[in-house]
C-alpha positions in Angstrom: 123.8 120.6 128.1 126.2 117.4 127.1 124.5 114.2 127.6 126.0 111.5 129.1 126.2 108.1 128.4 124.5 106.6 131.5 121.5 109.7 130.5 121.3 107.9 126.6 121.1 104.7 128.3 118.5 106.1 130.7 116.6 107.0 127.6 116.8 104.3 125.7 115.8 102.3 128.6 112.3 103.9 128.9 111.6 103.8 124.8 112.2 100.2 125.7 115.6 100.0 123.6 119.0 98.3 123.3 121.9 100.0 122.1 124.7 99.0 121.1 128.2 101.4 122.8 128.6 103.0 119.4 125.0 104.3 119.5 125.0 104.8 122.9 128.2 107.2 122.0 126.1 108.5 118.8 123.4 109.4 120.2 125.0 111.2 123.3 126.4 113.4 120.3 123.2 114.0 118.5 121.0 114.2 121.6 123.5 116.8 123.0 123.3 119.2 119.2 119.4 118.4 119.7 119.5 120.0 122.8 121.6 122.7 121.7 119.2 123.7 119.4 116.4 123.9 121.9 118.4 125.6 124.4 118.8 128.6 121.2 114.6 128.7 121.0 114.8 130.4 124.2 116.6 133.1 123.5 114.0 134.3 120.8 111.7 137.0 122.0 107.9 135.8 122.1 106.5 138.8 124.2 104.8 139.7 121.5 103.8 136.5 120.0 99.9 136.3 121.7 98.8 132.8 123.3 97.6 130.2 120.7 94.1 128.8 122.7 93.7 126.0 119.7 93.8 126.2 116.1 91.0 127.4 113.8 90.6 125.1 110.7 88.0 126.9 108.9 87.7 124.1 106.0 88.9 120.6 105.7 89.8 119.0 102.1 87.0 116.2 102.3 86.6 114.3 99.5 83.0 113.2 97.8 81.4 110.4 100.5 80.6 107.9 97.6 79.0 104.5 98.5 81.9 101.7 97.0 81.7 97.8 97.4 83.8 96.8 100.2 85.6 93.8 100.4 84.1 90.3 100.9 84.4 88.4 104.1 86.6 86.1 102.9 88.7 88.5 101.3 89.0 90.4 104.1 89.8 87.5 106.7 91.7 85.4 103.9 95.5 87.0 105.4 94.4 86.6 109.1 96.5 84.1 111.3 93.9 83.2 112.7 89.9 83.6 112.4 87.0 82.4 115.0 83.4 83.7 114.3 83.9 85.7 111.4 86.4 87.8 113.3 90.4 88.5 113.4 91.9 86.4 116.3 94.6 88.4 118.2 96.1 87.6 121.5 95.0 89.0 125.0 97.3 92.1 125.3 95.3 93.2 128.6 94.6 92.0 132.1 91.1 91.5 133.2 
């Protein structure tokens, strides 16, 4: 399944991305070989591969929880662009 360029630009479009003809041309290529190799998964035989419900981790590599001093409050707001009530400032990124 070839990708066109108007399907790379469709893409790129939703990942919220410009590019450039030569990428747009680029990626049609690698997009297309990506594809390809998908398209080869499907010829493998699973029927006897059973159903994965979720994955057992029967131990996870924790380290020791050992009590360390944290930083100070002025260390940890000293890079901030901007500070009001002890806190990091950041814009308003949703509508109320």
């Amino acid at each position: 399944m070839a990708l066109t360029p108007t399907e790379v630009l469709h893409i790129a479009h939703l990942a919220n991305l410009a590019l450039s003809p030569d990428e747009v041309t680029r990626l049609s290529s690698d997009l297309t070989a990506i594809l390809a190799h998908v398209e080869q998964l499907n010829e493998v035989d699973t029927s006897d591969v059973p159903a994965t419900a979720h994955l057992a981790v029967l131990s996870l590599p924790l380290r020791p929880d050992e009590p360390v001093p944290s930083l100070s409050e002025e260390d940890a707001l000293g890079g901030a662009a901007k500070v009001v009530s002890s806190a990091f400032a950041v814009p308003r990124f949703v509508e109320e």
